[in-house]
C-alpha positions in Angstrom: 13.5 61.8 84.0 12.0 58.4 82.9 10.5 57.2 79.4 7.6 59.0 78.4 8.2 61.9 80.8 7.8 65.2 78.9 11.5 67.1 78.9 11.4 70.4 77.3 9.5 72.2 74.9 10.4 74.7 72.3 8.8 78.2 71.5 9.6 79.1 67.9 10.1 83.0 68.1 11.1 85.3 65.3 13.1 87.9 67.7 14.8 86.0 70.8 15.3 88.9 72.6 11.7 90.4 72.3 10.3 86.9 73.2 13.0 86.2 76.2 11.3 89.8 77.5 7.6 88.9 76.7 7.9 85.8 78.4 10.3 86.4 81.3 7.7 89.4 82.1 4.6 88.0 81.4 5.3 84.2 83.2 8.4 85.4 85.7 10.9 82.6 83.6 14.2 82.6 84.2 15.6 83.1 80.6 19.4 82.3 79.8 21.8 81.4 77.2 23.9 78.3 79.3 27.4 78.1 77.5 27.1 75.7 74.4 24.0 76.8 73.9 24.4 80.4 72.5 21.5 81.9 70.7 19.1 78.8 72.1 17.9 80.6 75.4 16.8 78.2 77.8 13.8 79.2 80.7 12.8 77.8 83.7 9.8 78.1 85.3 9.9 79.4 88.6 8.7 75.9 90.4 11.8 74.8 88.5 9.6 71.8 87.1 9.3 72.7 83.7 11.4 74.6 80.9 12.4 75.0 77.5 13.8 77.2 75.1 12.9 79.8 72.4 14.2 79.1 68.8 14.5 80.9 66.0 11.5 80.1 64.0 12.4 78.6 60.6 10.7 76.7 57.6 8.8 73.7 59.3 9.1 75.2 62.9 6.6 77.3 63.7 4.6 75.8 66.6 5.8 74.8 69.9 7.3 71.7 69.6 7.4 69.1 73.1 10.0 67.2 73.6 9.0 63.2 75.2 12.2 61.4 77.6 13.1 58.0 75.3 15.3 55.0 76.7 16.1 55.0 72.9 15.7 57.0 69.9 16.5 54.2 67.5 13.8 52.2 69.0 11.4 54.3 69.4 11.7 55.4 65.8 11.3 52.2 64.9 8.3 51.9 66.7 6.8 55.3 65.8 6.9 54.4 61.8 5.6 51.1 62.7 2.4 52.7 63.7 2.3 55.0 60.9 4.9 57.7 61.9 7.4 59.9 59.9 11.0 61.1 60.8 10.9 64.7 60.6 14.5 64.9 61.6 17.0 61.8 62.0 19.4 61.2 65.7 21.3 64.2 66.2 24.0 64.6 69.4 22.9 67.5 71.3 25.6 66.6 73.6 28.6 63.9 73.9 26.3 62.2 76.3 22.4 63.1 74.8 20.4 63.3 71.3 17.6 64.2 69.7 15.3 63.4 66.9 12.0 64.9 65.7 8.7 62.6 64.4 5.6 63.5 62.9 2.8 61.5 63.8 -0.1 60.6 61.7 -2.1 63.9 62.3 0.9 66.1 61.7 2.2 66.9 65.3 5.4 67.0 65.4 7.2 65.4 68.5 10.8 65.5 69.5 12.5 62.5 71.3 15.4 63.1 73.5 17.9 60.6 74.9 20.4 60.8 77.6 22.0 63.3 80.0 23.3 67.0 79.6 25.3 67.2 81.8 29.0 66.5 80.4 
């Protein structure tokens, strides 16, 4: 992936395993729990081009949230609240080798950021 590419996206679900269903029947996704990632399951559409997860919905969740490739987080928030943007959620590892931030732009989207690599 390269800056600006679009990564992921989230589905915020109340039930994971009625949504996993819905969606694996309705779009033919691949849905899985990878190991780290218990009670996050990940699809894949079947192209294999694009995936995501469903979440559990929570407070401040509760619309699909995309997730934009970043060379760097730090920068980028830097650059985001330059322009007028809020941190809806600080750099956070996802992995030993990748992070994650959320920002909320100035009508209210919110839009994660992820930097590196999965794979460990």
């Amino acid at each position: 992936m390269a800056h600006g590419d679009i990564t992921h996206f989230e589905i915020p679900v109340a039930d994971l395993a009625k949504a996993a269903a819905f969606y694996s029947d309705l779009f033919g996704w691949q849905i899985e729990e990878p190991p780290g990632f218990e009670g996050y399951p990940m699809w894949a559409a079947p192209s294999g081009l694009s995936g995501g997860a469903l979440a559990p919905r929570e407070e401040g969740f509760t619309q699909p949230r995309s997730y934009v490739e970043v060379d760097s987080i730090d920068e980028t928030i830097a650059r985001a609240e330059a322009a007028g943007a809020t941190v809806a959620m600080g750099k956070e590892p996802v992995t030993s080798t990748s992070w994650w931030a959320v920002i909320v732009d100035h009508d209210g989207n919110h839009i994660g950021l992820f930097e590196g690599t999965i794979e460990e």
